[in-house]
N, C-alpha and C positions, 0 to 999 in steps of 0.2 A: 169880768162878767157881771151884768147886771141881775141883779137881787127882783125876782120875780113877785109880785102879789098873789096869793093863793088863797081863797077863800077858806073856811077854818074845814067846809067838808072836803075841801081838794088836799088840804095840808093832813085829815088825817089819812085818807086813801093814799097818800106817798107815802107816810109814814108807818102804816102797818105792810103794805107790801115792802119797802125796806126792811122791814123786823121778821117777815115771813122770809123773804131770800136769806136774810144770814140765817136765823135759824133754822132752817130746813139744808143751807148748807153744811151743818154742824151733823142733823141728826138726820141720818139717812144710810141706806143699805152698799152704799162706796167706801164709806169711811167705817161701819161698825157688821159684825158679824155675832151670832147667836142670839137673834131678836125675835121673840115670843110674846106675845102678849100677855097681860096677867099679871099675877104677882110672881115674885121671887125670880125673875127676866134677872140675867148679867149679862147687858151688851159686851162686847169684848171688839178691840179695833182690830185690822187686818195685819197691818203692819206698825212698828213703832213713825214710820213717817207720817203717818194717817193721826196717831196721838199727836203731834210735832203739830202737823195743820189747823187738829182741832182748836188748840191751843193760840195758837194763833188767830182762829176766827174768832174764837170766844174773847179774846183781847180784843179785838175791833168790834166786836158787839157792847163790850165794857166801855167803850170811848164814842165820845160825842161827836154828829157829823159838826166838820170845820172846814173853814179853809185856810190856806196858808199866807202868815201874815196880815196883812189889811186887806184884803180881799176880799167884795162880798160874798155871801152864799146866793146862788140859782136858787137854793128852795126855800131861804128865809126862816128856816126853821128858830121858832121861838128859844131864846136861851134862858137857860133855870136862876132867876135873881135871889132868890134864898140862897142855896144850896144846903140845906139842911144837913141831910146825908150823905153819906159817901157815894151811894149808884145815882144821886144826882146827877152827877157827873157820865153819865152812862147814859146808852139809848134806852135804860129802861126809864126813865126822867121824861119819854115821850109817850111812853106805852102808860104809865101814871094818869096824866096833863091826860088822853083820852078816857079814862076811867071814871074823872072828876067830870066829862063834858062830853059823852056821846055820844055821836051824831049817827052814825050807819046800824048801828043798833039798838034795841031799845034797854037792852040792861050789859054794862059790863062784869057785871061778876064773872063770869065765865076766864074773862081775865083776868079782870084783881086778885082773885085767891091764887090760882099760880105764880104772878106776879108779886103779890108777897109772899110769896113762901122762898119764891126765888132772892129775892130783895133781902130780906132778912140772913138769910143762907151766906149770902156772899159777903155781907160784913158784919157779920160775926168772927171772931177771932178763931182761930185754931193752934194748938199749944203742940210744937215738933222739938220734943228731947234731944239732950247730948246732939248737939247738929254740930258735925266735924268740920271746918272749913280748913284742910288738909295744907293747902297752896300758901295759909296765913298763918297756923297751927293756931288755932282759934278751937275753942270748942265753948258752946252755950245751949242755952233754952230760948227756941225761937217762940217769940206770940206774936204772931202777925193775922191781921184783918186776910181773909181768902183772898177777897179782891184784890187784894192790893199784892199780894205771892201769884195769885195766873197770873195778871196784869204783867210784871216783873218778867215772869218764864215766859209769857207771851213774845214781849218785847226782843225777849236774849235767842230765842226759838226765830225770830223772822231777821234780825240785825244782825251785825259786826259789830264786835266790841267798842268799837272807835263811837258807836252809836248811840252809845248806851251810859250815859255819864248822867244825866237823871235820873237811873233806876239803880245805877251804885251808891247815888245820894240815898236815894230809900235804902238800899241794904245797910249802909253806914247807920242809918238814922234806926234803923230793925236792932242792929247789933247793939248802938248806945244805950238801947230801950233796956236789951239784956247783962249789961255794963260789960261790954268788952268795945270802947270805944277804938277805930281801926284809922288808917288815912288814906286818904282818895284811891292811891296805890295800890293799899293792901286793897281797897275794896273791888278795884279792878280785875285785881288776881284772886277774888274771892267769888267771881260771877261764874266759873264754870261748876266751882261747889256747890256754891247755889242752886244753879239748874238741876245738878245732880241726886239734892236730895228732895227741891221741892216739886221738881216737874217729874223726874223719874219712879219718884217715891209718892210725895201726899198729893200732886196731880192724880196719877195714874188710880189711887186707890179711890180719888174723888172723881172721876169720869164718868162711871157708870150711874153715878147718884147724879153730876150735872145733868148726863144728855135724860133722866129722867125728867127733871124739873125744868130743861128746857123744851121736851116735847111736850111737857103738859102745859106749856105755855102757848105751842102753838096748838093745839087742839083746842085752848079757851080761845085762842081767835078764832079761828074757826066755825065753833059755835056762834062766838059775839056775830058773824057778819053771816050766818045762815039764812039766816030769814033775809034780811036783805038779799042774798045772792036769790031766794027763792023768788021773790016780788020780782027783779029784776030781770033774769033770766025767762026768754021765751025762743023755744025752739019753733023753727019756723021751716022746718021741714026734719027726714031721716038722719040728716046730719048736721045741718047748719043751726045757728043758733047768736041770736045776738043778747045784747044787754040793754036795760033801762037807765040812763044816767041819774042820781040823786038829782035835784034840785042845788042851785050853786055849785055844780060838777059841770066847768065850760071852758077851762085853761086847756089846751092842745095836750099837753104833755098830763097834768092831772085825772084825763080819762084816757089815754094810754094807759096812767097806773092803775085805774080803777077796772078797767076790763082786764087785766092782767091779776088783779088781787084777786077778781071775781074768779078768774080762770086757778085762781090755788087752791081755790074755795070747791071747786068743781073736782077738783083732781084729791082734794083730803091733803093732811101731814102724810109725807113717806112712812112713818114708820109706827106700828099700831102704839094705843097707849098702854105702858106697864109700869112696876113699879120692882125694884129692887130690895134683896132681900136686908133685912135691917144688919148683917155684919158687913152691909157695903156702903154703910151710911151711918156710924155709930164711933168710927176714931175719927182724931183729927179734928 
């Protein structure tokens, strides 16, 4: 497929409706239940498969769009030649790159501060005691980067094991870290422990503090493209209502995305803003 040119205001209108669809598929009223606005809100999921899914999106939100092997991208999307940090690696590396430069609104703060708060959050290490790996009789002190533990539960939550032989090199390389050096094997046979204490266990205790600091990232978009969506937006009767295209907004597909981001912006984030009470957000 050939690799498109998108003007930098087309590239970001693809790229914050991309970050609005997964995010708003993460936090919303299908997948979470007892949602109050305010403080001291504990979302709570419906079912543990609905936790299993989150996890899952939240891993694909962690990872950079690609494509497979030498194949170009359709949307060209800029790749991060530092990489400094670890969510570089991440779509948050796009939602940054717009912060530094832009164009649909006139200030991003609204973003950056959720966006570091979130950034920071996720590689940051967190320290999980006596972690039993039963299948290998292993016992240690995990300190593992967040990111990089959902990342792992992510992977083992949507795959077959047969799949998963990069993410038992991290768990190998987790383990050395805590000097209990294992082999390919044993680490294979150490993936369902794994899931069990980190996705079952400091997952589930960190969920209700993620889908926090993920809504408040889409409500800073939000704000970011208000004004824009207001200038834009002209109802032209009872019910109809069209849009103004930015200036360099003329790719086919890039005002598809832009009246469609406009139309998120129109409709709000699903789920009000709140914030968790601090014993949901203080281990781990």
């Amino acid at each position: 497929m050939r690799a498109e040119q998108f003007t930098p205001v087309e590239q970001e209108s693809i790229l914050l409706l991309a970050a609005w669809d997964m995010m708003s598929g993460m936090v919303n009223h299908s997948l979470f239940q007892n949602i109050k606005g305010g403080y001291d809100s504990l979302p709570m999921f419906k079912t543990s498969n609905d936790q299993r899914l989150f996890n899952i999106l939240l891993g694909d939100f962690l990872s950079q769009p690609n494509e497979r092997a030498n194949n170009s991208s359709f949307f060209n999307f800029p790749k991060p030649t530092n990489r400094s940090r670890p969510t570089d690696y991440t779509f948050l590396f796009y939602l940054r790159k717009i912060c530094r430069q832009p164009l649909l609104g006139r200030s991003s703060d609204a973003i950056q501060v959720p966006l570091m708060a979130l950034s920071d959050w996720l590689e940051s290490e967190c320290l999980v005691e006596d972690v039993w790996f039963g299948s290998i009789s292993v016992q240690a002190d995990i300190r593992i980067p967040r990111i990089k533990y959902i990342k792992i539960c992510g992977d083992i939550a949507k795959h077959n094991f047969s799949r998963l032989q990069s993410n038992v090199a991290k768990i190998q390389d987790t383990l050395k870290v805590a000097g209990k050096a294992v082999s390919s094997s044993d680490g294979f046979k150490a993936l369902p422990d794994f899931y069990e204490r980190f996705h079952d266990d400091v997952f589930t205790y960190h969920c209700a503090h993620i889908a926090e600091m993920l809504n408040n990232l889409l409500w800073g978009i939000y704000r970011y493209l208000l004004a824009e969506f207001e200038q834009s937006c002209t109802q032209t009767d009872d019910v109809a209502y069209r849009y103004e295209y930015p200036s360099g907004c003329n790719h086919e597909f890039a005002r598809s995305a832009y009246w469609e981001l406009m139309n998120c912006v129109r409709r709000k984030p699903y789920l009000p803003e709140f914030t968790v009470p601090q014993s949901a957000r203080s281990h781990y």
